[in-house]
C-alpha positions as CSV (number, residue, x, y, z in Angstrom):
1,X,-58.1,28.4,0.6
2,X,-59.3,30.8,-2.1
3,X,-57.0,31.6,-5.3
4,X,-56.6,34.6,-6.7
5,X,-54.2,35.8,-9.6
6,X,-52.2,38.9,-9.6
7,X,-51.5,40.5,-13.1
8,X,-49.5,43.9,-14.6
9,X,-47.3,45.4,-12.6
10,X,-47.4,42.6,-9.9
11,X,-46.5,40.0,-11.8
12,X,-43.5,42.2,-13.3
13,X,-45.4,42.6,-16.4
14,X,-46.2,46.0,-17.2
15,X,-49.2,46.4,-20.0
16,X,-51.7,49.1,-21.1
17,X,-54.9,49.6,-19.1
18,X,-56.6,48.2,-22.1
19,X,-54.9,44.9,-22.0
20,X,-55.3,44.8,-18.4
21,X,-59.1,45.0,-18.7
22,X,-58.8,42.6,-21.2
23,X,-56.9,40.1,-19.2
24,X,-59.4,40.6,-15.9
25,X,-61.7,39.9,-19.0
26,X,-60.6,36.6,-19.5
27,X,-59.9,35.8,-15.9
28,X,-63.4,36.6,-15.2
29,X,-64.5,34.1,-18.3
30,X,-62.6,31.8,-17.0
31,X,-64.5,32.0,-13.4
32,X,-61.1,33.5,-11.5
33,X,-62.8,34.7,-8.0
34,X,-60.4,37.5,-7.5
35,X,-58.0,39.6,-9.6
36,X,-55.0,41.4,-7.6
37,X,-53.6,44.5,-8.9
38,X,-50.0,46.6,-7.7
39,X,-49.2,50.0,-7.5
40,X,-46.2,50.7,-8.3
41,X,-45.0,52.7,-11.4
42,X,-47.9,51.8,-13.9
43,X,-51.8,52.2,-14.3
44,X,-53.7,53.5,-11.3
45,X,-54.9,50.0,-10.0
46,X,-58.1,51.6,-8.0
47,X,-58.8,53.7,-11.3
48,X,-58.5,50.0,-13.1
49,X,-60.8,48.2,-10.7
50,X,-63.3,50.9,-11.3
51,X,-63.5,50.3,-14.6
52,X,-63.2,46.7,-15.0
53,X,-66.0,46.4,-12.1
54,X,-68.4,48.7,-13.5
55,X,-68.2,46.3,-16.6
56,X,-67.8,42.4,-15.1
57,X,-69.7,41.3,-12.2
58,X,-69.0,38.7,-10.0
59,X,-64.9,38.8,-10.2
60,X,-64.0,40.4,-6.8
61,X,-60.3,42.5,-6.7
62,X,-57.4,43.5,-4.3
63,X,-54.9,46.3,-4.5
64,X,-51.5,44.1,-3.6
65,X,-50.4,47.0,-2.6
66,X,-51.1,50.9,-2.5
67,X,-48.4,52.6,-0.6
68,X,-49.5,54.7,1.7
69,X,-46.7,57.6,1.9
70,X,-47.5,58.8,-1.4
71,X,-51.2,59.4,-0.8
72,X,-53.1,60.6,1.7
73,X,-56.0,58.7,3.7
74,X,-58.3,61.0,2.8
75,X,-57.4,60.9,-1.1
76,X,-57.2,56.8,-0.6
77,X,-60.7,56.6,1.5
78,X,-62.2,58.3,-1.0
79,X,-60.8,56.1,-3.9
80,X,-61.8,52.7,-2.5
81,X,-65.0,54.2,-1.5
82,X,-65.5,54.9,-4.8
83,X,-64.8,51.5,-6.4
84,X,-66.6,50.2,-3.6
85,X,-69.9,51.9,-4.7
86,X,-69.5,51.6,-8.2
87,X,-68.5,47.4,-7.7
88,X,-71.3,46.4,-5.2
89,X,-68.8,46.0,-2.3
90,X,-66.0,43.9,-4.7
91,X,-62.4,45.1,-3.1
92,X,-60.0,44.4,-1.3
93,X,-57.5,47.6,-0.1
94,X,-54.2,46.1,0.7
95,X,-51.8,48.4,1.9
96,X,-48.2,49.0,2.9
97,X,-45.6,51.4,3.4
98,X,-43.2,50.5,0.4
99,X,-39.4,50.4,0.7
100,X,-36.9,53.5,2.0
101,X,-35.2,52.6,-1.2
102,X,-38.4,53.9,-3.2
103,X,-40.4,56.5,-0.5
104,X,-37.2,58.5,0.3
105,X,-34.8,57.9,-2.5
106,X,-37.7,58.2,-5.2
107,X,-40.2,60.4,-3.7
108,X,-38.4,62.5,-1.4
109,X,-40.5,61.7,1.5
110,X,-39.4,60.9,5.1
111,X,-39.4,57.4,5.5
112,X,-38.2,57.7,9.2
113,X,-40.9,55.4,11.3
114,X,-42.7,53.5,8.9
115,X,-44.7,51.2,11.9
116,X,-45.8,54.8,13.4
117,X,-46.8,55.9,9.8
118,X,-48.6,52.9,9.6
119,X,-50.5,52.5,12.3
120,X,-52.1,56.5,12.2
121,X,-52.4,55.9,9.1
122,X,-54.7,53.0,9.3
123,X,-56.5,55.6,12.2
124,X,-57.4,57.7,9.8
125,X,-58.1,55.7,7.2
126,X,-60.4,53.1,8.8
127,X,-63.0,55.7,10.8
128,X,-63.0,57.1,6.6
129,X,-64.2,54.0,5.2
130,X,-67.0,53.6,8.3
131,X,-67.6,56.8,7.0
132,X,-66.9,58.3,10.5
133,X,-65.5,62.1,11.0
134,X,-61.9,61.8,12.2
135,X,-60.6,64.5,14.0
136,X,-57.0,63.2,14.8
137,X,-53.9,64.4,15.9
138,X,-50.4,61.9,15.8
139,X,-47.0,62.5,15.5
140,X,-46.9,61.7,11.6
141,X,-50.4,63.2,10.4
142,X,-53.5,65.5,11.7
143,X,-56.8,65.0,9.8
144,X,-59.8,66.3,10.2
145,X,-62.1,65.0,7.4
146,X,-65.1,63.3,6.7
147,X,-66.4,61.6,3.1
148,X,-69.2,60.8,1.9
149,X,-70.0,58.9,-1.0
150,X,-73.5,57.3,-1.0
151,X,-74.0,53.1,-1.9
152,X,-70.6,52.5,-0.7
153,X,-69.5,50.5,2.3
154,X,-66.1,49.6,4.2
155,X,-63.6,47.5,2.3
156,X,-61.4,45.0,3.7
157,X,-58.2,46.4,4.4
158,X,-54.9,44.2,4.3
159,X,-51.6,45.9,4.9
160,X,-48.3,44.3,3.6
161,X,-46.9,43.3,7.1
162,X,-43.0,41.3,7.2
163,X,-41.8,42.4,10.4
164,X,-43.3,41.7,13.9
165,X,-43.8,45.2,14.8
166,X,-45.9,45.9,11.5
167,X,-47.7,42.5,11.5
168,X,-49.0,43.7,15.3
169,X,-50.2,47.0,13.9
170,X,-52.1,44.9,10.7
171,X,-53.5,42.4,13.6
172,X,-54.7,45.2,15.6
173,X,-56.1,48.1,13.3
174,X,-57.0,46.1,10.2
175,X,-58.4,42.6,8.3
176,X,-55.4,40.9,7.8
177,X,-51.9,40.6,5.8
178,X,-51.0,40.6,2.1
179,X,-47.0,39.0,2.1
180,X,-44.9,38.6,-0.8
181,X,-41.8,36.9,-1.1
182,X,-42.8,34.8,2.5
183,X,-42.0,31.1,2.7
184,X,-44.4,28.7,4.4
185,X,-42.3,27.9,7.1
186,X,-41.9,31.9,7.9
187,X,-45.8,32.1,7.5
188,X,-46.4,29.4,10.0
189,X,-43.5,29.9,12.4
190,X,-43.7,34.2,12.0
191,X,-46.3,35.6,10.1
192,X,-49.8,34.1,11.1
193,X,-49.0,33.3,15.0
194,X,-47.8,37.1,15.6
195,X,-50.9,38.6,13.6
196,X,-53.1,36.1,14.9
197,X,-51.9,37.4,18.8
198,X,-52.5,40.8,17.8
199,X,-56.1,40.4,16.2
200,X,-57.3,38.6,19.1
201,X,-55.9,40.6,22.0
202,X,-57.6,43.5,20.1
203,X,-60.8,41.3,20.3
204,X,-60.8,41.4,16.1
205,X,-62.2,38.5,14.3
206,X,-59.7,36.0,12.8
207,X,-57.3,37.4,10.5
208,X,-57.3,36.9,6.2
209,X,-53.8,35.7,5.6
210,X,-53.1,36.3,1.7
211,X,-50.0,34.7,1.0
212,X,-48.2,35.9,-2.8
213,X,-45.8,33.6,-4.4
214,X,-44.1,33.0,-7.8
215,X,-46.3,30.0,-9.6
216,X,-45.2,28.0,-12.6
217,X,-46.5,24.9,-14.1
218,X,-44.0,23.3,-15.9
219,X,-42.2,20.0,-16.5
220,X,-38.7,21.9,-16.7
221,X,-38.2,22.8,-12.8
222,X,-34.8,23.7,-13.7
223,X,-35.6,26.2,-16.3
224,X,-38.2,27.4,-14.5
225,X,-36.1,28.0,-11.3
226,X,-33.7,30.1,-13.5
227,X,-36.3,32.7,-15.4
228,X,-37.9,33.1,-11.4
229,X,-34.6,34.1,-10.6
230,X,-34.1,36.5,-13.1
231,X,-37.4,38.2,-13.5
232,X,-37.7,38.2,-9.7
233,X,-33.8,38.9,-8.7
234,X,-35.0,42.7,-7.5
235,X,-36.8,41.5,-4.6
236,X,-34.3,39.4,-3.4
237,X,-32.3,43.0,-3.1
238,X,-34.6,44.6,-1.0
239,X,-34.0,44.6,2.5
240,X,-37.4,43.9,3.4
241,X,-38.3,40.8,1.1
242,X,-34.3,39.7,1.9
243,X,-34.9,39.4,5.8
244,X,-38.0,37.5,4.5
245,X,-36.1,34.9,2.4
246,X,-33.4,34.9,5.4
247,X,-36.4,33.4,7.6
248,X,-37.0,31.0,5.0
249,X,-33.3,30.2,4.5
250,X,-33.6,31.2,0.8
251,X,-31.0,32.2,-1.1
252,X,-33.7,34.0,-3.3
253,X,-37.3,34.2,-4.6
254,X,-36.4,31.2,-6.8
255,X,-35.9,29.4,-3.7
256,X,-39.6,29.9,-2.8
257,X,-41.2,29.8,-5.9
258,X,-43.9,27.0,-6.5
259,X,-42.7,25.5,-9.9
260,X,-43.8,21.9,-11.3
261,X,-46.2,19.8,-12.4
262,X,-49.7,19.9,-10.8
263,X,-48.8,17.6,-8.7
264,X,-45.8,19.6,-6.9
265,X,-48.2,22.8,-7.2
266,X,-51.1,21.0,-5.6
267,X,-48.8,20.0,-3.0
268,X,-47.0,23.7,-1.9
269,X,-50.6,25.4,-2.0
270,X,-51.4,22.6,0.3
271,X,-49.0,23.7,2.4
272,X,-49.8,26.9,2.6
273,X,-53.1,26.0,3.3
274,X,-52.3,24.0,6.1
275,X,-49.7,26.7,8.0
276,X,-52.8,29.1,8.4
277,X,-52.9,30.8,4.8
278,X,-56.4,31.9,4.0
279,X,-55.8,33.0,0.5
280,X,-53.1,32.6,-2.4
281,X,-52.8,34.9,-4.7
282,X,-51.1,33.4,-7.4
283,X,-47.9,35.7,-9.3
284,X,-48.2,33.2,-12.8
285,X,-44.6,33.2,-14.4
286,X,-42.8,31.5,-17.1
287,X,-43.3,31.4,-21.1
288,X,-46.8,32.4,-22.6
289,X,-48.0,29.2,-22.5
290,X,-47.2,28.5,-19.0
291,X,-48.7,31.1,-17.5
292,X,-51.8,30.4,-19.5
293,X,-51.4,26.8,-18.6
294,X,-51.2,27.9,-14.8
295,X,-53.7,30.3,-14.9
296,X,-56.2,27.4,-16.1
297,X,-55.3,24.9,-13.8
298,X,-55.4,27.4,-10.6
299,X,-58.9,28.1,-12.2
300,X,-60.6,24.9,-12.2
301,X,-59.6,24.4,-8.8
């Protein structure tokens, strides 16, 4: 199981786009294989992958995730293309359609069938990134588009999938899942048997499961347990992530948040591993030091 680590937004951190290049700097000293980035109210995370791969190679990244609604394939395709060519093939696009709470009550957008969104969506995008013309008509969008951005090739696309209806739609029309806020038993008993199904009934190749989870290494669980549940309490309000923790039979993402010594973290990534999870990507939390204490030990592993 590959680690990666998630930083900014993500990791409910917001900082500059200078001190997130520094930061994939240091990752990328440190010999991190993959840096994840969020879009959500902060930096452009394709625009910040651009950057930071044009300078460092080797470190791959992911988006973790772009919402769709607020941009059009043709506008996303042309981004990831982009990074794509100017990375040597280093991303991973993860996807997802957000929350009602943030597409309709924040954007104004019509956040009616999010599964149907999805799946033209990833239509669209896909034949995009094979640099295809697509000439579609759905209920939700009509394209008709091609790009084409020489020394660039088709990115691995992950869409945030919780519920069974979107996890069939990921299995089907694209790479593989991105979760957050998904407990191993969920991801073993839910998540990778229903996406698995779908990929091979749609004769796709095995699916990438990236799994996202709180991480702490610490010698103070309790302490620990308490700042997750604070700086984390928002996604334990969203109906999404709550039906999530429900599966779990969490109270809240402190309840599923890998916290302890390296022992106790070597053992939840283990399980993880074992219930069919292909990749972590790690959310570090907790003082300064810990996170740079975390960050160290998921490195030399």
């Amino acid at each position: 199981m590959r680690i990666g680590i998630g930083i900014g937004d993500i990791a409910g951190r917001g900082s500059s786009p200078g001190d997130q290049i520094e930061q994939i700097r240091a990752l990328a000293a440190q010999g991190v294989p993959s840096v994840w980035l969020a879009q959500i109210f902060g930096a452009d995370a394709l625009t910040m992958m651009a950057v930071a791969g044009a300078q460092m190679p080797g470190i791959e990244f992911g988006t973790a995730v772009v919402p769709t609604y607020p941009r059009h394939p043709t506008a996303l395709a042309a981004q990831a293309m982009t990074v794509q060519a100017v990375t040597g093939g280093r991303l991973t696009l993860g996807v997802g359609p957000s929350h009602r709470e943030v597409i309709e009550d924040m954007f104004g957008l019509d956040y009616t069938k999010p599964a149907r969104h999805m799946r033209e969506y990833l239509t669209v995008l896909g034949g995009l990134l094979r640099g295809e013309r697509v000439d579609f008509t759905g209920e939700t969008m009509r394209v008709n588009a091609r790009l084409n951005i020489p020394g660039s090739t088709p990115p691995s696309v992950l869409v945030a999938a919780l519920g069974p209806v979107m996890l069939r739609v990921a299995g089907e029309l694209a790479d593989g899942t991105v979760t957050w806020m998904t407990g191993p038993e969920t991801l073993a008993r839910h998540t990778v048997p229903v996406l698995s199904k779908a990929a091979a009934d749609a004769g796709r190749p095995a699916p990438r499961v990236v799994a996202s989870l709180p991480i702490c290494l610490t010698t103070d669980l309790a302490a620990a347990r308490e700042r997750a549940a604070r700086q984390f309490a928002m996604y334990g309000q969203l109906p999404n992530y709550r039906a999530m923790l429900a599966r779990e039979g969490a109270a809240g993402p402190a309840d599923i948040a890998i916290a302890g010594d390296e022992a106790a973290l070597r053992a939840g990534l283990g399980r993880l591993a074992d219930v069919g999870v292909t990749e972590f990507l790690a959310v570090p939390f907790g003082t300064k030091e810990q996170i740079a204490d975390t960050i160290g030990l998921l490195a030399s592993w």
